[in-house]
Every structure is written in structure tokens, then in C-alpha cells.
MIMARKOL-471468 format. One record per residue (C-alpha): x, y, z; residue number from 1. Coordinates in Angstrom, 3 decimals, decimal comma. Example, Ala and Ser with C-alpha at 12.3 -4.5 7.8 and 13.67 -1.06 7.14 Angstrom:
residues 2
+----------+----------+----------+------+
:        u :        v :        w : sefi :
+----------+----------+----------+------+
:   12,300 :   -4,500 :    7,800 :    1 :
:   13,670 :   -1,060 :    7,140 :    2 :
+----------+----------+----------+------+
END
This chain:
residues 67
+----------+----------+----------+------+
:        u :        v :        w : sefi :
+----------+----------+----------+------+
:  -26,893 :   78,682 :  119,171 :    1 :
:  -29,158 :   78,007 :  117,137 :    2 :
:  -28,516 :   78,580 :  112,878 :    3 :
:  -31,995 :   79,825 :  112,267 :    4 :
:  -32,577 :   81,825 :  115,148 :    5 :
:  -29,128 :   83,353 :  114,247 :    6 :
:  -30,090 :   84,187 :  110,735 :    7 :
:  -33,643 :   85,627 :  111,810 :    8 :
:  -31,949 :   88,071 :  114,588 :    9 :
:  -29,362 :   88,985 :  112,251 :   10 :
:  -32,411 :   90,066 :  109,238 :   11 :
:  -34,393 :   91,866 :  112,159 :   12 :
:  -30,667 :   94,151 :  112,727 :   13 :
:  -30,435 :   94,376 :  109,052 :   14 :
:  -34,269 :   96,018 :  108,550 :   15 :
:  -34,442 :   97,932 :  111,473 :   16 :
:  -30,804 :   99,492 :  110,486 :   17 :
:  -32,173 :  100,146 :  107,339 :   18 :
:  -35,661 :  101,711 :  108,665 :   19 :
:  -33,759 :  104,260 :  110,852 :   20 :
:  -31,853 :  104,831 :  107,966 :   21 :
:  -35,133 :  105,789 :  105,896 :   22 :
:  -35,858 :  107,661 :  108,926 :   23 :
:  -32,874 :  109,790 :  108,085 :   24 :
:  -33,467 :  110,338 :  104,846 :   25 :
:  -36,631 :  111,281 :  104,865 :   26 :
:  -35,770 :  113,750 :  107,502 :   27 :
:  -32,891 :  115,061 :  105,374 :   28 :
:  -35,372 :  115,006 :  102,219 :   29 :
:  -38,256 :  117,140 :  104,074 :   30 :
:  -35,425 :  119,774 :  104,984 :   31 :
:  -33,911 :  119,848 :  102,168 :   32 :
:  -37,352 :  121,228 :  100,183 :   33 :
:  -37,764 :  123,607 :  102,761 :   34 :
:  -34,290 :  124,948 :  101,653 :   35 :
:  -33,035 :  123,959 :  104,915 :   36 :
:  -29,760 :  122,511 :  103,616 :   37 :
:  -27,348 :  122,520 :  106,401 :   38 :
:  -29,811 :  120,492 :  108,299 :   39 :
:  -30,746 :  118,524 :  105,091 :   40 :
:  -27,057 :  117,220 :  104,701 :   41 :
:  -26,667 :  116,558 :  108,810 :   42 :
:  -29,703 :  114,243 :  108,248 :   43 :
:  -28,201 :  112,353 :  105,464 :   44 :
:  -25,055 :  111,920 :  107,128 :   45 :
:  -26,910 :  110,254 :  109,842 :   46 :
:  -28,306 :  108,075 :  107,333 :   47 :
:  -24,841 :  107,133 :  105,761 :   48 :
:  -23,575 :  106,726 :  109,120 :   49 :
:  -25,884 :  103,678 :  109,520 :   50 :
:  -26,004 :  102,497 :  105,317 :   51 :
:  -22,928 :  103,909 :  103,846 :   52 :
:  -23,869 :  102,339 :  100,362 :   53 :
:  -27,521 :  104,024 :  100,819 :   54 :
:  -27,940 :  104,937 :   97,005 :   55 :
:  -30,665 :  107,266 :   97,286 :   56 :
:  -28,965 :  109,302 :   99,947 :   57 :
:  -25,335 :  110,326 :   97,738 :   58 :
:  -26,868 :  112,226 :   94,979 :   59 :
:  -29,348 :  114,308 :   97,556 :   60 :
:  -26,782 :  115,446 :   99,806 :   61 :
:  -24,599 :  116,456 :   96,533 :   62 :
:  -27,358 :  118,750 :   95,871 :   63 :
:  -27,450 :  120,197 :   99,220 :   64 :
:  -23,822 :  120,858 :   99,601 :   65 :
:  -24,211 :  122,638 :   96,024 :   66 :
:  -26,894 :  125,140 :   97,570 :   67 :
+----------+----------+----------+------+
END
């Protein structure tokens, strides 16, 4: 198999892991304004599922759980 083509299929998992992972978020992130926070945290988890060292996702579903 080819090294390049390898890499390039490897980077096109990579981004579209982390775009459904953004997905997630952003789902968890619109319920969580609207108070929704059981939802908001069953987004996020989705989204860790995927990126478990997903930064932005750890201190918003703290919040939620606190609510």
C-alpha cells in the first residue's frame, strides 16, 4: 500500500472524527443554554466517546452535571 495514500486516508479519519465530534458539542452546547442539561451532557458524552481528550468538552459538561 501505498505510504502517502496511507497517511492521507488516515488525516481524512482523523478530521471527520473530529467534525462529528464538533457536531456533538455544539449540540450539547445549544442544549445546554436552553437549560436542557440532561440532554446537554448526553451530547457531550457522544462527543468524548469519539475525542476523549476533547478540551473544550470537560469543563461544559462539569457545568451541566452541576445544574
Amino acid at each position: 500500500m501505498d505510504t502517502d495514500s496511507t497517511k492521507n486516508t488516515h488525516l481524512e479519519n482523523v478530521n471527520k472524527e473530529n467534525l462529528q465530534a464538533r457536531l456533538w458539542f455544539d449540540k450539547g452546547c445549544e442544549e445546554s443554554d436552553k437549560e436542557n442539561f440532561v440532554e446537554a451532557i448526553a451530547y457531550y458524552d457522544k462527543a468524548l466517546q469519539i475525542k476523549l481528550d476533547y478540551d473544550e468538552v470537560w469543563p461544559r459538561r462539569g457545568y451541566a452535571l452541576h445544574k
